[in-house]
C-alpha positions in Angstrom: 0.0 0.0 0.0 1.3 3.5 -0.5 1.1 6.4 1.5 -1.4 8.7 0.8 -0.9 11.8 3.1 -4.0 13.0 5.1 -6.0 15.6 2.7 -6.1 19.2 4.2 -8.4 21.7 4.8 -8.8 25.0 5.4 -8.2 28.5 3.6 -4.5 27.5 3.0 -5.4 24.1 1.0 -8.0 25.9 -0.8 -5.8 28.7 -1.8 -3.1 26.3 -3.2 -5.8 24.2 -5.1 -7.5 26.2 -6.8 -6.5 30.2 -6.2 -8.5 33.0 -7.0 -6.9 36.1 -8.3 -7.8 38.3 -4.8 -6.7 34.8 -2.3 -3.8 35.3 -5.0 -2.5 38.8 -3.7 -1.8 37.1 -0.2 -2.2 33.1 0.4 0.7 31.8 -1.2 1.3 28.9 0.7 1.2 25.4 -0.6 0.2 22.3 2.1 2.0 18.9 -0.1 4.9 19.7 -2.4 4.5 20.5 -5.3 4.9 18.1 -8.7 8.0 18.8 -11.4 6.1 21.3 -13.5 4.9 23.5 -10.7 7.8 23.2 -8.7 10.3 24.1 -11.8 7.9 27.4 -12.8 8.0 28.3 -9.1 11.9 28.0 -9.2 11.7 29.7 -13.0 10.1 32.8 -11.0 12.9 33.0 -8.5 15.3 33.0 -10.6 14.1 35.8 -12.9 13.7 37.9 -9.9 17.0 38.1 -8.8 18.3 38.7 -12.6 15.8 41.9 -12.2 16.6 42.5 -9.0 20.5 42.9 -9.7 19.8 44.6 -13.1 18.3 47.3 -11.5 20.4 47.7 -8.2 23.4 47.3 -11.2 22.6 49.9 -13.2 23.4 53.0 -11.7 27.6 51.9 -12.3 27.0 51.4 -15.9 26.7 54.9 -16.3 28.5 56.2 -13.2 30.3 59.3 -14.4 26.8 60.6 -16.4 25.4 60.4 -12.4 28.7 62.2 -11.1 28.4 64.5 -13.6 24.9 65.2 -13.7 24.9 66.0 -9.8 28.1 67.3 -9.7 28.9 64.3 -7.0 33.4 63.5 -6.2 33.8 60.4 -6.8 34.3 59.7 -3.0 30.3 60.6 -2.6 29.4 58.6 -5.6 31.4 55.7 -3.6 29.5 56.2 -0.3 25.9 56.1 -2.5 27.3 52.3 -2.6 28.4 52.1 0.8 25.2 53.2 2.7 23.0 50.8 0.4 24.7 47.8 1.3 25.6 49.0 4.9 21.5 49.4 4.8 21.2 46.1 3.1 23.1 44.2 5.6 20.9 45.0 8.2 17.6 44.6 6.0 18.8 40.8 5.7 18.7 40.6 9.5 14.9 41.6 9.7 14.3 39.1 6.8 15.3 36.2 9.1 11.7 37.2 10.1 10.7 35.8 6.5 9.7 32.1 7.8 7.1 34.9 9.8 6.2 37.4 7.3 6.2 34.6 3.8 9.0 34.3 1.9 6.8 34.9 -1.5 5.6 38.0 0.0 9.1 39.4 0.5 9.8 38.7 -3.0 6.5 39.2 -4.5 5.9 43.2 -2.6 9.5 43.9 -2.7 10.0 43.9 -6.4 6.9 46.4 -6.3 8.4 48.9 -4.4 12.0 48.1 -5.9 10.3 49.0 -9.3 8.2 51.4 -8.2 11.4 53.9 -6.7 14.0 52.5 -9.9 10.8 53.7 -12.4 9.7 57.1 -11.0 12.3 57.6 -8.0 15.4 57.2 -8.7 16.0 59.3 -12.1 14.2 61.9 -11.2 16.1 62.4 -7.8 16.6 66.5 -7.4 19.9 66.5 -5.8 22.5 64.3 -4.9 21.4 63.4 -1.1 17.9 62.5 -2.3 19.4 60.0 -4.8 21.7 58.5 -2.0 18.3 58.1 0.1 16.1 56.7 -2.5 19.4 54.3 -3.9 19.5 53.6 0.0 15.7 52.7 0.0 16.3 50.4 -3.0 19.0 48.5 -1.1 17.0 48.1 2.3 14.2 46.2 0.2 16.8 44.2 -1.8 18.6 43.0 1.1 15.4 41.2 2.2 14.9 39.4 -1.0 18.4 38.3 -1.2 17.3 36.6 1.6 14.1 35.0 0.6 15.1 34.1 -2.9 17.8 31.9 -2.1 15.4 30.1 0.8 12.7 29.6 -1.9 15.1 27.8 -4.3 15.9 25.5 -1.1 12.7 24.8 -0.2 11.4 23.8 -4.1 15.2 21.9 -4.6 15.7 18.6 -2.9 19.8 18.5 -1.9 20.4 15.9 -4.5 19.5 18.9 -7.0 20.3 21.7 -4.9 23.6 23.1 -6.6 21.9 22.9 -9.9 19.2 24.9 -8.4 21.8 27.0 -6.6 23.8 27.7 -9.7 20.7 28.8 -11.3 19.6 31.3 -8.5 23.3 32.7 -8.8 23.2 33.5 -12.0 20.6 36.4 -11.2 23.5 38.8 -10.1 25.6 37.6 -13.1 23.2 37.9 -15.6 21.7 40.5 -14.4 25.3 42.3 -14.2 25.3 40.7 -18.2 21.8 42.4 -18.8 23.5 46.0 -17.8 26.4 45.4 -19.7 24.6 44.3 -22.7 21.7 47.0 -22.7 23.6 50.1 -21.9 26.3 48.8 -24.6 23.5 48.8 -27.0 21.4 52.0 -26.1 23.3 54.4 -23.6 24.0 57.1 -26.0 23.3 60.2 -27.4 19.6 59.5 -27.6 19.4 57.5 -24.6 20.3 59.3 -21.3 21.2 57.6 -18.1 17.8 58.1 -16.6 16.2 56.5 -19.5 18.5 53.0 -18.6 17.5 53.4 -15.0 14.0 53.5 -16.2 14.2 50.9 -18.6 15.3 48.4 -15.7 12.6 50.0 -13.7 9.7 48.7 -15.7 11.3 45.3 -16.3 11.0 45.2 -12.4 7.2 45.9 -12.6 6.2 43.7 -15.1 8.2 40.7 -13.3 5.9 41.6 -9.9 2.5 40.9 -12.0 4.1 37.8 -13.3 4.7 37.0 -9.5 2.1 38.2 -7.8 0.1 35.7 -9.5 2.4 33.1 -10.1 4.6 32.4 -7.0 4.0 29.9 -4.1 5.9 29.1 -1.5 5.9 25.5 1.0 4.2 25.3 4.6 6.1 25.8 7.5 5.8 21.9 8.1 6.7 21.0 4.9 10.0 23.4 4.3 11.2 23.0 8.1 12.4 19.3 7.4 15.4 17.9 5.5 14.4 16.3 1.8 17.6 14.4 -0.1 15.4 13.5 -2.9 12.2 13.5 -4.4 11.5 10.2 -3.1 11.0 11.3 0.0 8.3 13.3 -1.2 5.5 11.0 1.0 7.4 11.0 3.5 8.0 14.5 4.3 4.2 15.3 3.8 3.3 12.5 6.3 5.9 14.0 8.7 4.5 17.6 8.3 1.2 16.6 10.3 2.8 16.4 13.1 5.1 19.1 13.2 5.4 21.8 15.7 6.4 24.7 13.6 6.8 27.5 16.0 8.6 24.7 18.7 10.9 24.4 15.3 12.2 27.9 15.4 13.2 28.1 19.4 16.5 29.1 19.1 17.2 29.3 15.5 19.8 32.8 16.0 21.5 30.1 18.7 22.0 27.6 16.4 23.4 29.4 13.9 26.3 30.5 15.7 28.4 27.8 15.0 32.2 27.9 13.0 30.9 26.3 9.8 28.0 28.7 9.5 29.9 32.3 10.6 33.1 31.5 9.4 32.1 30.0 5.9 29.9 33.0 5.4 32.7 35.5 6.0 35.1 33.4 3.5 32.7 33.6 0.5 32.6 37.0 1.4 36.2 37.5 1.1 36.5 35.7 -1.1 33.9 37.5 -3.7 35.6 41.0 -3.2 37.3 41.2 -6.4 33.6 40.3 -7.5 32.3 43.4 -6.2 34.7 45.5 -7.6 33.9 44.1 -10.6 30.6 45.4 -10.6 31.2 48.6 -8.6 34.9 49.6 -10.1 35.6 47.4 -13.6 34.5 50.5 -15.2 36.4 53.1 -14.0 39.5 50.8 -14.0 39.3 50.6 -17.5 38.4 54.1 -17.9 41.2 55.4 -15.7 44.4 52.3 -16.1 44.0 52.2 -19.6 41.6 55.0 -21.4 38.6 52.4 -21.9 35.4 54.4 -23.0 32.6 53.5 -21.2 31.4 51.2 -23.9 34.1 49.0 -24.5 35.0 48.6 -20.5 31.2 47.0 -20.7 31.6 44.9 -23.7 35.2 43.4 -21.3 32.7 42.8 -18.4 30.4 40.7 -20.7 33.6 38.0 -21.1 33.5 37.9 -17.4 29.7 37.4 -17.1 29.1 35.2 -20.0 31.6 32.7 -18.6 30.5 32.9 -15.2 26.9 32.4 -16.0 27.7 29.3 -18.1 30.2 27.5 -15.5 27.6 28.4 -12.3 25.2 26.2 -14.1 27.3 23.4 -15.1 29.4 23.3 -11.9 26.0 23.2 -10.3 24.8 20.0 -12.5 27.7 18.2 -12.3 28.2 19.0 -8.6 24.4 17.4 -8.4 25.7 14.7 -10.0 28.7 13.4 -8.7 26.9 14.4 -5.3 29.6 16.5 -3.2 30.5 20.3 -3.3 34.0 20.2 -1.9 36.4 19.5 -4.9 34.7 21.8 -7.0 35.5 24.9 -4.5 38.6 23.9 -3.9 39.6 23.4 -7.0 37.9 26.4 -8.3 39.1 28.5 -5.2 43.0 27.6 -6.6 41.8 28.6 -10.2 40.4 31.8 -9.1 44.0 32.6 -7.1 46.1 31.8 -10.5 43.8 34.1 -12.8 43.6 37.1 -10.3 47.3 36.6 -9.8 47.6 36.5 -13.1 44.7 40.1 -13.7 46.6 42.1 -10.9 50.0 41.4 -12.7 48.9 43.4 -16.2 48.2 46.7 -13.7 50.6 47.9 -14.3 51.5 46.8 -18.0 49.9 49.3 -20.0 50.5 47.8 -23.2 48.2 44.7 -22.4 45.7 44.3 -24.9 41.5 44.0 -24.8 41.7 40.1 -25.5 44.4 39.6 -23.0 42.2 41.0 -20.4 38.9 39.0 -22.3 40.9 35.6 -21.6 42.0 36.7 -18.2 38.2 38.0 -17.1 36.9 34.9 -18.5 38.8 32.6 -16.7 38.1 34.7 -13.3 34.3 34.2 -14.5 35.0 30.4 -15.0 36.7 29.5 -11.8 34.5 31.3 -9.1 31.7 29.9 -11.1 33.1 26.6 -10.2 33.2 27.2 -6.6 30.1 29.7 -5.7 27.2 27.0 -6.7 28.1 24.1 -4.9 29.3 26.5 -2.0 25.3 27.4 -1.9 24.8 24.5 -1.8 26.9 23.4 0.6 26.0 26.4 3.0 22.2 25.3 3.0 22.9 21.9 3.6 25.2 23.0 6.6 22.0 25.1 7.8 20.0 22.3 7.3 22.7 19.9 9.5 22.2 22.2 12.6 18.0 23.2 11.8 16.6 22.8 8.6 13.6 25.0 9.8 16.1 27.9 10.6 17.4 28.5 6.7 15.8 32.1 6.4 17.8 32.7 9.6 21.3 30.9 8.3 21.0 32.8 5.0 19.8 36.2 6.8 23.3 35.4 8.5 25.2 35.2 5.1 23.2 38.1 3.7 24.3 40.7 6.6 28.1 39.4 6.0 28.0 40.0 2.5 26.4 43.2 2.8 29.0 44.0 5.1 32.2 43.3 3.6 31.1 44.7 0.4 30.2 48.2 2.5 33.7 48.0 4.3 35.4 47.2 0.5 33.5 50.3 -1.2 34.5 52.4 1.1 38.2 51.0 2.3 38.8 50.8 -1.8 39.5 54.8 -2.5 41.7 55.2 0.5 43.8 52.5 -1.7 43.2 53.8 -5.0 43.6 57.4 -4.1 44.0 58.4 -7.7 41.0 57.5 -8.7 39.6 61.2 -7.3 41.2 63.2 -9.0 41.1 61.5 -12.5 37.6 60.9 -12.7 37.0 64.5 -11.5 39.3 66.3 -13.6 41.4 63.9 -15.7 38.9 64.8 -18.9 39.3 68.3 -17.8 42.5 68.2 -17.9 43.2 66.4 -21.0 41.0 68.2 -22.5 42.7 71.6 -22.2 46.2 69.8 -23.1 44.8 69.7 -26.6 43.4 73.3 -26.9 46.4 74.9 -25.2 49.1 72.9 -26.5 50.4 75.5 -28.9 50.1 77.9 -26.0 51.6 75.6 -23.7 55.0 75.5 -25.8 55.2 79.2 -25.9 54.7 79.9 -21.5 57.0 76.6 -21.6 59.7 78.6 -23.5 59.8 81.6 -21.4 58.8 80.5 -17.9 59.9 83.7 -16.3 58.7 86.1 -18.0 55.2 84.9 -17.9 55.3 84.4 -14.5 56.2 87.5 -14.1 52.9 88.2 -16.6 51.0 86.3 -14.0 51.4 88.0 -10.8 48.9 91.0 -12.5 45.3 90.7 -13.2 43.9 90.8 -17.2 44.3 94.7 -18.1 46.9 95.5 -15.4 50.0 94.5 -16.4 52.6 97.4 -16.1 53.4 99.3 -19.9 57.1 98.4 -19.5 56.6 94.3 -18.7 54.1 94.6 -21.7 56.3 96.0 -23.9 59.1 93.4 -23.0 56.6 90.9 -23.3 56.4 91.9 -27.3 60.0 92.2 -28.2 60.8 88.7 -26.5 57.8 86.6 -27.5 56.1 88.1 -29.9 52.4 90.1 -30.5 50.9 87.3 -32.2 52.4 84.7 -29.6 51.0 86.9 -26.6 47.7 86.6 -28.2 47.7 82.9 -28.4 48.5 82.4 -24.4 45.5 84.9 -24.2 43.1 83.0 -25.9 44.0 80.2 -24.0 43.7 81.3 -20.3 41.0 79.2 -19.3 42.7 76.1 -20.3 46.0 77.2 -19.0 44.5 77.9 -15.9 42.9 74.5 -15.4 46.0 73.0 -16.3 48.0 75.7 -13.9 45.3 74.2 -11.3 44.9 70.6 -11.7 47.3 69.4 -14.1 50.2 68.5 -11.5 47.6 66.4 -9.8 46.3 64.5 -12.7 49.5 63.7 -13.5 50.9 62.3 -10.8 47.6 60.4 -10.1 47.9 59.2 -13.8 51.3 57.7 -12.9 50.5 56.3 -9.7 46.7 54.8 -10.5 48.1 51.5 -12.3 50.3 50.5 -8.9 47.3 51.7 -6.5 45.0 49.4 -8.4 47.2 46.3 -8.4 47.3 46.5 -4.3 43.8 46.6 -4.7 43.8 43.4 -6.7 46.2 41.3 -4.3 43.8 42.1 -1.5 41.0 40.3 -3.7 43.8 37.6 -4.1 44.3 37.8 -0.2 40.6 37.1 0.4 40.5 34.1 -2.1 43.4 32.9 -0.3 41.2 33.1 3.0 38.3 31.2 1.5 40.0 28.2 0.9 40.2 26.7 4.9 36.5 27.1 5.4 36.2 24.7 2.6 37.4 21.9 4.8 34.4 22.7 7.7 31.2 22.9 5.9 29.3 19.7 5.4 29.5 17.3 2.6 31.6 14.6 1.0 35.2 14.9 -0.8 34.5 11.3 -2.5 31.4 10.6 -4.9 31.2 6.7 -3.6 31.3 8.1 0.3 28.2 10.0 -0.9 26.5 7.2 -3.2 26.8 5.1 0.1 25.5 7.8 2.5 22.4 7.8 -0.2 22.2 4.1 0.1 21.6 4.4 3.6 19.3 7.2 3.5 17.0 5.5 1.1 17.1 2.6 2.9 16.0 4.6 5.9 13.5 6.2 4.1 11.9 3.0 2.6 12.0 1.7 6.1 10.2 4.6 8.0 7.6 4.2 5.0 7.0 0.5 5.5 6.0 1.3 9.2 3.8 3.9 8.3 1.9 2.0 5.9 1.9 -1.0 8.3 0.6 0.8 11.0 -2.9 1.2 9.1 -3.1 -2.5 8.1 -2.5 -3.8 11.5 -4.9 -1.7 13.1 -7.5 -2.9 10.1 -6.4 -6.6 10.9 -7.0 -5.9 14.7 
């Protein structure tokens, strides 16, 4: 006989049956797990979500210096736009630990409303420079709470024998959606297209995705999502169990539990080690812009070798991770590949002959490697939740989330005390340049007789005594007097600035490279935390642990459908 688990009732059951647009708005929640179809659209819907998600919190650094510009920001403020949104972020994923609460398809569902809501009508039409930073803060406070339901949504609806490929899915949404920004601004960002346009374009992809979701999302019961499933098969089982669960008795101590070495401590290492990730996102740009006179356009185009390969390797990594059944190897081994490439990135700093496809293969490979390790490492983290409570994974990854948040707060905002130059380049390097070209001729002349027009520039325009003036004629010339004049302003902003830019421009390659063995340093960090987080290093220790677990299963079923028949016999 199988096992047929007891039918429900009630409003919940009724909901998840057969949902009415209105019961749709709030009653998400689903009493027996759900079958393939329903349970891969449900996992579809995630995933999209956190490619929208990232494509709009992503698109402000796509067209950075058009912002600076526009509000007539430093670079240091434009920096601290990115420091209080995650700072705000990391404490938003704290109060999402209150998800298993609140519904995790409700954080998701109502925070891509008011995400697309403030990206559509807020954001770009921000009066000043603080109101941006508030409303970009605003955006990051609801993001930080979805980071933290998304990822416990693709656990629940992913048994662990298919949880990496899952995994790798869900984290392609900040890759792809990085690969969305790159690709659509390379396209359209323009003269036609400003940079509020392309923060309103991701905007309205926000919005539609929350009517797709608002209708179409679900989420497990409490009962159902608080216990551990390997496989499928143990579908029955886990619905029989969920009768008889104490949910609330479940959660007793959940922040407690969580305070363990393999929980903390791996969290912080995939933090560290993603920090040449962030800069990626945040800085790629302006490195390119500033090491090595990349326009805006072409730095993209770079970032979509980075992305492309990433996406591609999270998802295989995942699958094959899946199905050799451990997560181990593949971040060791691609925590060592990532060391070699970034060794290899930080090492061209300061070679400013190296060419785009040298920097294509080298981004690629960086995409490849941490691609192998960050799936199965999600993985891996939620079955380490799972080993401790599996009814506290909203709290575990609210955990992670605030870590990340974080360290990639402390990195915006420790990064320009590094790369000092970067100020003064972005601010006036254009400037700068700009007026080499128009004064050059007049540059030669002042060059040639540096006395005397110092001398001419003690006095203001007009005041100049007759006798200077008249020396001024015989030694440079009428015609060559009127040249310098005509190119004051430029003179002056070089007169002003130029010394600056210069010595920035010489230093900026060697500040960035530091930069870049600190990413290396945190890779390097990652690597021991490997060796505490649960899991297998050998596929046949894991086929056997499945063997037993299935034969565990099959026992606990056979009592359960025993019990029935005796007590029919009886």
């Amino acid at each position: 006989m199988s096992i047929s688990p007891p039918a429900t009732t009630g409003p919940d059951s009724t909901a998840a049956a057969a949902p009415s647009p209105l019961r749709a708005l709030g009653g998400r929640r689903l009493d027996r797990y759900p079958e393939r179809g329903a349970r891969y659209w449900y996992l579809g819907i995630v995933v999209l979500v956190t490619i929208v998600l990232y494509y709009q919190l992503y698109i402000q650094y796509a067209v950075s210096t058009a912002i600076i510009s526009h509000y007539g920001m430093s670079f240091m403020f434009f920096v601290y736009v990115s420091v209080a949104g995650n700072a705000v972020g990391a404490f938003s994923s704290l109060v999402a630990g209150l998800a298993d609460r609140w519904g995790r398809a409700n954080i998701v569902v109502y925070g891509m409303l008011v995400v697309g809501l403030l990206t559509t009508f807020a954001l770009p039409n921000a009066p000043g420079k603080v109101t941006y930073l508030l409303v970009y803060a605003a955006i990051a406070f609801v993001e930080g709470m979805v980071l933290v339901a998304t990822p416990a949504l693709i656990r629940d609806f992913s048994p662990q024998l298919g949880r990496a490929s899952a995994m790798g899915y869900w984290t392609m949404g900040p890759i792809i959606g990085s690969l969305v920004v790159t690709a659509v601004t390379s396209r359209t960002y323009g003269s036609s297209t400003t940079w509020q346009d392309e923060i309103r374009f991701a905007g309205i992809s926000g919005l539609v995705l929350f009517v797709i979701a608002l209708f179409g999302l679900r989420e497990l019961a409490p009962a159902l999502r608080d216990q551990i499933m390997v496989s499928v098969r143990d579908r029955a089982l886990v619905e029989a169990r969920a009768q008889g669960i104490d949910t609330d008795a479940a959660l007793t101590g959940q922040w407690r539990q969580m305070m363990r070495l393999d929980v903390i401590g791996s969290a912080v290492a995939i933090a560290l080690y993603l920090l040449l990730y962030y800069a990626a996102v945040g800085n790629f740009v302006v490195y390119f812009a500033t090491a090595f006179g990349y326009e805006t356009q072409r730095a993209n185009a770079l970032l979509n070798w980075y992305w492309g390969a990433n996406a591609i390797t999270l998802v295989a990594a995942g699958l094959l991770s899946d199905r050799l059944r451990v997560r181990k190897p593949f971040m060791l081994a691609g925590g060592l590949g990532s060391i070699a490439f970034t060794a290899w990135f930080a090492s061209r700093a300061t070679h400013a002959d190296t060419d785009y496809y040298t920097f294509a293969v080298i981004v690629a490979g960086i995409g490849v490697t941490s691609g192998i390790a960050y799936s199965p490492w999600m993985a891996s983290f939620t079955e380490t939740v799972e080993r401790h409570n599996p009814a506290a994974t909203a709290t575990g990854l609210a955990i992670w989330g605030w870590i990340v948040r974080i360290t990639v707060a402390l990195s915006a905002a420790c990064l320009p005390l590094v790369v000092n130059t970067v100020t003064p380049l972005i601010e006036h390097g254009a400037e700068v340049k700009a007026a080499s070209v128009r004064a050059a001729p007049a540059l030669k002349i002042t060059e040639a007789h540096p006395k005397l027009f110092a001398e001419l520039g003690a006095y203001a325009p007009g005041k100049v005594p007759p006798a200077l003036l008249a020396r001024a004629v015989r030694e440079v010339g009428a015609e060559q007097l009127q040249t310098v004049q005509k190119a004051a302003p430029q003179l002056k902003v070089l007169r002003e600035h130029g010394a600056e830019v210069q010595k920035a421009s010489a230093d900026n390659p060697r500040k960035w490279q530091t930069w870049w063995w600190v990413c290396l340093a945190g890779q390097v960090l990652f690597l021991p935390f490997v060796f505490v987080m649960t899991g297998r290093w050998r596929p046949r220790d894991a086929r056997r642990d499945l063997r037993a677990h299935e034969e565990a299963v099959a026992r606990q079923v056979a009592e359960m459908n025993s019990g029935p028949e005796e007590g029919r016999t009886a």
